[in-house]
C-alpha positions in Angstrom: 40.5 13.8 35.0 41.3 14.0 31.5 42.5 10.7 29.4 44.4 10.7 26.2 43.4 8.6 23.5 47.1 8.1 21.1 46.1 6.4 17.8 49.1 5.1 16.4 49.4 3.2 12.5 46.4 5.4 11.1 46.4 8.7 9.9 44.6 11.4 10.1 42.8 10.8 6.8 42.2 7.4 7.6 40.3 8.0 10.6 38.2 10.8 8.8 37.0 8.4 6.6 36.2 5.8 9.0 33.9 7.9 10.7 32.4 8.9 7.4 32.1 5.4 6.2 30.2 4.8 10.2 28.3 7.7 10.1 26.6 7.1 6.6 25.8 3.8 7.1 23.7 4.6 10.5 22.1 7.5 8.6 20.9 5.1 5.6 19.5 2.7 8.1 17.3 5.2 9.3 16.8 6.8 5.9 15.4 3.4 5.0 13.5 3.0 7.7 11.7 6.6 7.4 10.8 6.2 3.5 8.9 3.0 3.8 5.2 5.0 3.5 2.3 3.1 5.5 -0.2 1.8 3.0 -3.0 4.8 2.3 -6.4 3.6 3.3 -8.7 2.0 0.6 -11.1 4.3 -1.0 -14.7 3.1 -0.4 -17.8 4.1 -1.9 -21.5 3.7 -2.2 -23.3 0.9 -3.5 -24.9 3.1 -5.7 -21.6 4.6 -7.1 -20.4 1.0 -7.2 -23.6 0.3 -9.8 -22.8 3.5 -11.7 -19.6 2.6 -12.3 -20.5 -0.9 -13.4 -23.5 0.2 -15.7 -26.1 -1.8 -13.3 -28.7 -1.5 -11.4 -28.8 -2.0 -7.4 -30.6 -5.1 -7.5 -28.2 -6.5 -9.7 -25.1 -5.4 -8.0 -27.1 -6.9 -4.8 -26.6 -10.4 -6.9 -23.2 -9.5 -7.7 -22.3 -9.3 -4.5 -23.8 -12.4 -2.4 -22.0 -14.2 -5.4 -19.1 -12.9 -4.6 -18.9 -11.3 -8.1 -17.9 -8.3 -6.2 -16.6 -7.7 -3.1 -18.1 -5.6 -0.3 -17.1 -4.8 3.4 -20.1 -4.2 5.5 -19.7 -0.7 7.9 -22.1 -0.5 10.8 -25.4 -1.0 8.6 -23.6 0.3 5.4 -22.2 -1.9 2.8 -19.1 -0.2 1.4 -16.9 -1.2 -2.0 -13.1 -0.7 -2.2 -13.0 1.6 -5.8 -10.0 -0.6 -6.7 -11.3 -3.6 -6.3 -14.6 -2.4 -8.5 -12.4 -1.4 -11.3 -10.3 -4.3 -10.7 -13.7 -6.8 -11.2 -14.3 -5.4 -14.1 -11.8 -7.6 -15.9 -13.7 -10.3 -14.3 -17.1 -9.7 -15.0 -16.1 -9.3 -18.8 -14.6 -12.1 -19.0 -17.6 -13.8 -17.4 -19.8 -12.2 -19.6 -17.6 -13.5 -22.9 -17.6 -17.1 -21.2 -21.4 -17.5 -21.0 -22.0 -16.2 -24.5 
């Protein structure tokens, strides 16, 4: 059984770019939904990279970090240091340094 569909007050044109119009709206929808990237996973590293970094020894950095100078995440039996929030302390412990001076 075939059924006719008779589109009458449009043209041909008209309907051409109604589908267009339909067809590239669904398509940014998913576009959008595709390019939003999952955060990357935070690059940890070693207390002793962490001290390098900082110019200080492990005892210190030790200090630091039951402060809460510096942040850690504890891994198992390992204690781990985000490398952006090392660099990012940084600011901090300068200023720290300036205000007890």
């Amino acid at each position: 059984m075939q059924t006719e569909i008779i589109l009458s007050g449009i043209s041909f044109e008209q309907l051409q770019d109604s589908f267009r119009t339909i067809v590239q709206n669904e398509v940014q929808k998913i576009v959008s939904g595709l390019t939003t990237a999952p955060e990357p996973a935070p690059e940890l590293i070693t207390r002793k990279e962490t001290a390098e970094i900082l110019g200080i020894s492990l005892p210190t950095l030790n200090s630091w970090t039951s402060t809460g100078i510096i942040p850690a995440q504890r891994i198992g039996t390992r204690v781990r240091y985000n490398r952006a929030n090392v660099y990012a302390s940084l600011k901090d412990i300068e200023t720290l340094k300036y205000r007890r001076a």
